[in-house]
C-alpha positions in Angstrom: -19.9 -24.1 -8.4 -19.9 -27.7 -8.5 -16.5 -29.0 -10.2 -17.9 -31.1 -13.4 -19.9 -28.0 -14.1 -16.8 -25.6 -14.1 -15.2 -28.5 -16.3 -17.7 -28.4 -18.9 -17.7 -24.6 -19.4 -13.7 -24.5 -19.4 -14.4 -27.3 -22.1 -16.3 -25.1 -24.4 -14.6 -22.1 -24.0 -11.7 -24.0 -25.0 -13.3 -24.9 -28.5 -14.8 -21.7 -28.9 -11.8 -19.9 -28.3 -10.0 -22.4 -31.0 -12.7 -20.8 -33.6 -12.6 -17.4 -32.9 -8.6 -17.0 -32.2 -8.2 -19.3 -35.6 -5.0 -16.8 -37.4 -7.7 -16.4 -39.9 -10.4 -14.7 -38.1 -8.9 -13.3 -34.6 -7.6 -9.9 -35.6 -11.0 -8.9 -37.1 -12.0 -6.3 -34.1 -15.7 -8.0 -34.2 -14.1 -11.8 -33.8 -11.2 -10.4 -30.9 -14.8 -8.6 -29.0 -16.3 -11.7 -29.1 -13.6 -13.9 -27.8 -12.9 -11.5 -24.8 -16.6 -10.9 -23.9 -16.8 -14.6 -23.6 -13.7 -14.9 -21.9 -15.2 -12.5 -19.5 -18.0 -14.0 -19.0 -16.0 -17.6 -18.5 -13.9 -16.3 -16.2 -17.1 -14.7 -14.1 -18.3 -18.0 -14.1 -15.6 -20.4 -13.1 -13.5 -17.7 -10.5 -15.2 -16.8 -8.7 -12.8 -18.5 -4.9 -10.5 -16.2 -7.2 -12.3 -13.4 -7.2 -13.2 -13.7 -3.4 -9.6 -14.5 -2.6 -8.1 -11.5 -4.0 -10.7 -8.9 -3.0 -10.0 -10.1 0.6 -6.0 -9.9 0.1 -5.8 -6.1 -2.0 -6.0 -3.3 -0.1 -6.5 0.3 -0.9 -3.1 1.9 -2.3 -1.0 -1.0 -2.7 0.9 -1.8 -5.8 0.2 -5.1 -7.5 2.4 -6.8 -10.7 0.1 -8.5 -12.6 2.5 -10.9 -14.5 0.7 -12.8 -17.6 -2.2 -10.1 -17.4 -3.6 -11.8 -20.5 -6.7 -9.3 -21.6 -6.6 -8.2 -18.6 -9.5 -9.6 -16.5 -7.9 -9.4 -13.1 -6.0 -6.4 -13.8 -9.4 -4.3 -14.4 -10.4 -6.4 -11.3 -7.5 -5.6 -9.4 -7.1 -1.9 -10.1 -10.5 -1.1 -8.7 -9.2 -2.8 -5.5 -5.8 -1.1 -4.9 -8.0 2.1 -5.9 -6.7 5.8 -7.1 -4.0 5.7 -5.0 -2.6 2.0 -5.8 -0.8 0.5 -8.9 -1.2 -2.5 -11.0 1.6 -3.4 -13.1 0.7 -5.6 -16.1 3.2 -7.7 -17.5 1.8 -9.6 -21.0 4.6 -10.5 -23.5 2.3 -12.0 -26.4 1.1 -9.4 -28.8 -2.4 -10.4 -29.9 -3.3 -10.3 -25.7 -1.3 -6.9 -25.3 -3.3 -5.5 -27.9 -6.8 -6.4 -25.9 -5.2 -5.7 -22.5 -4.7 -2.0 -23.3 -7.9 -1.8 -25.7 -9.7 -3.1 -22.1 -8.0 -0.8 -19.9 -8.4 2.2 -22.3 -12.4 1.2 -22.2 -12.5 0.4 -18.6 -11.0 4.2 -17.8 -8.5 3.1 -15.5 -5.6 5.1 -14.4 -3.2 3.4 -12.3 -2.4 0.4 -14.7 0.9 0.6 -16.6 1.0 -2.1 -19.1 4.2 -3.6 -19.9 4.7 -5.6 -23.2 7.7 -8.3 -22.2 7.8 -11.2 -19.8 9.5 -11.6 -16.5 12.2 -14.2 -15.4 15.1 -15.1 -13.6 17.3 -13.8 -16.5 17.6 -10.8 -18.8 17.8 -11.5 -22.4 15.5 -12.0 -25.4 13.7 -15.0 -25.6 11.2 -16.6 -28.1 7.3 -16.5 -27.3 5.7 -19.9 -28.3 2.7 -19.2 -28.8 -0.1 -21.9 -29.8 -2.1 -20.4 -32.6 -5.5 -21.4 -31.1 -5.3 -20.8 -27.0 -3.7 -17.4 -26.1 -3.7 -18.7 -22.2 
């Protein structure tokens, strides 16, 4: 895909994500659908050396973290790679996202995807989230 074309749809997914994940709207299940269907479909779009890159490097029964899974559009991806006998371990620490990650996998019927709600660093503690109200990425 031609770069200025992958730039233009990365440019209107941006303003239609700041719509639909508006505090207002986004925890209405029809408005949090929408926004991952077309973040699916985005992602389809504009990943797809991604896609290729990673289907090449999993292997069957290997055991994958997954850290910032998001809603989970390379986990699902992933954990048909590593198959029924490999693991994907999804790390998201921000709510709203954890909430569609494990409604996705639920859906998707996946069994070897263990969602974890915190973040990963160098240090254990707490930390704050910041979290911009309008892009979940």
């Amino acid at each position: 895909m031609q770069l200025i074309l992958r730039d233009y749809i990365h440019a209107a997914g941006r303003m239609l994500t700041h719509g639909l994940l508006h505090p207002r709207w986004r925890d209405r299940r029809s408005v949090s659908w929408t926004y991952v269907q077309l973040y699916r479909l985005v992602k389809r779009l504009t990943d797809q050396a991604e896609l290729k890159a990673l289907q090449a490097l999993i292997k069957p029964g290997m055991v994958i973290a997954d850290i910032g899974a998001d809603v989970s559009f390379y986990t699902i991806k992933m954990a048909s790679n590593v198959g029924p006998s490999g693991r994907i371990l999804a790390f998201e620490p921000d709510a709203f996202s954890f909430g569609l990650l494990q409604s996705r996998i639920k859906r998707a019927g996946v069994n070897n995807v263990e969602p974890f709600q915190l973040a990963l660093g160098d240090k254990t503690g707490r930390a704050v989230l910041y979290c911009s109200k309008y892009n979940r990425a």
